[in-house]
C-alpha positions in Angstrom: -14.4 24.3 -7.7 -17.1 21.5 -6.7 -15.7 18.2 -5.1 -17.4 14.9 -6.9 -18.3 12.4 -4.2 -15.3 10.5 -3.9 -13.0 13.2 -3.8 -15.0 15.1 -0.6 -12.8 15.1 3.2 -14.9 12.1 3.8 -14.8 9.6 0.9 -10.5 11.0 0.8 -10.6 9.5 4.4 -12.6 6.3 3.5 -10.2 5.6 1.0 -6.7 6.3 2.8 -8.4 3.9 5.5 -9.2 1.1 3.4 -5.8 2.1 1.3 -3.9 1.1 4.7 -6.4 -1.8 5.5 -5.3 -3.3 2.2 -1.8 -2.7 2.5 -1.2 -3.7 6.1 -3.4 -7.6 4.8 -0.6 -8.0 1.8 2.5 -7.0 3.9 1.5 -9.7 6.6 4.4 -12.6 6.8 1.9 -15.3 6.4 -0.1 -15.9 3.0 -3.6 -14.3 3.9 -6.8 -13.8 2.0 -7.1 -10.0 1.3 -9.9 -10.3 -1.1 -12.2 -8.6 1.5 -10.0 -5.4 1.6 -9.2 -5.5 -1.7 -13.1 -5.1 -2.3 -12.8 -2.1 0.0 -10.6 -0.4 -1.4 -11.7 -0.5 -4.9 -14.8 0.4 -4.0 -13.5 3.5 -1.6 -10.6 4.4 -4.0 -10.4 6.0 -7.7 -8.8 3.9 -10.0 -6.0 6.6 -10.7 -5.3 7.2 -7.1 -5.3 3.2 -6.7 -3.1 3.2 -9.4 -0.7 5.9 -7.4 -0.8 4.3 -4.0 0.3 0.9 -6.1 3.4 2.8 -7.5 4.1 4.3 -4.3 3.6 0.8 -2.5 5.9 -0.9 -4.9 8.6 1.3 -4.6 8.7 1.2 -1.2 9.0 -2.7 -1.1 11.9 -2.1 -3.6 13.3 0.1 -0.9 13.0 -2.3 1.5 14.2 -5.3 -0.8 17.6 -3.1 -1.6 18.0 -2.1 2.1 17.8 -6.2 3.5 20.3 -6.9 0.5 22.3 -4.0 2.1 22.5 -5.0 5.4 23.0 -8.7 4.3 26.3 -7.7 2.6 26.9 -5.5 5.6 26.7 -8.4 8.1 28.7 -10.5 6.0 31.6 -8.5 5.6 31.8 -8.0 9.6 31.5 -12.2 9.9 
């Protein structure tokens, strides 16, 4: 089976790196502009595996969203 460009060890790698670049921009606290990473990582990134790491990513901030409600309720029942 031949590899297309994008899907080669090195243009994978490209794209987890700018995937994480991206990521790691919108999870800051503050409001920043992530338009340069975002640029990145469409350009480094299919659109269906951009479309996968966005399903993953907003699962996991679900996750995290249900786990702070959990630990509110925790913390307010020991109070």
């Amino acid at each position: 089976e031949m590899e297309t460009p994008k899907t080669n060890k090195r243009a994978r790698e490209a794209c987890w790196l700018a995937r994480d670049e991206y990521y790691a921009c919108l999870d800051r606290d503050q409001p920043t502009d992530c338009s340069v990473y975002l640029k990145k990582y469409e350009e480094d990134c299919l659109p269906s595996w951009r479309k996968h790491f966005e399903a993953i990513h907003k699962r996991e901030e679900e996750y995290k969203r249900v786990l702070e409600k959990l630990r509110e309720q925790k913390s307010k029942e020991k109070a």
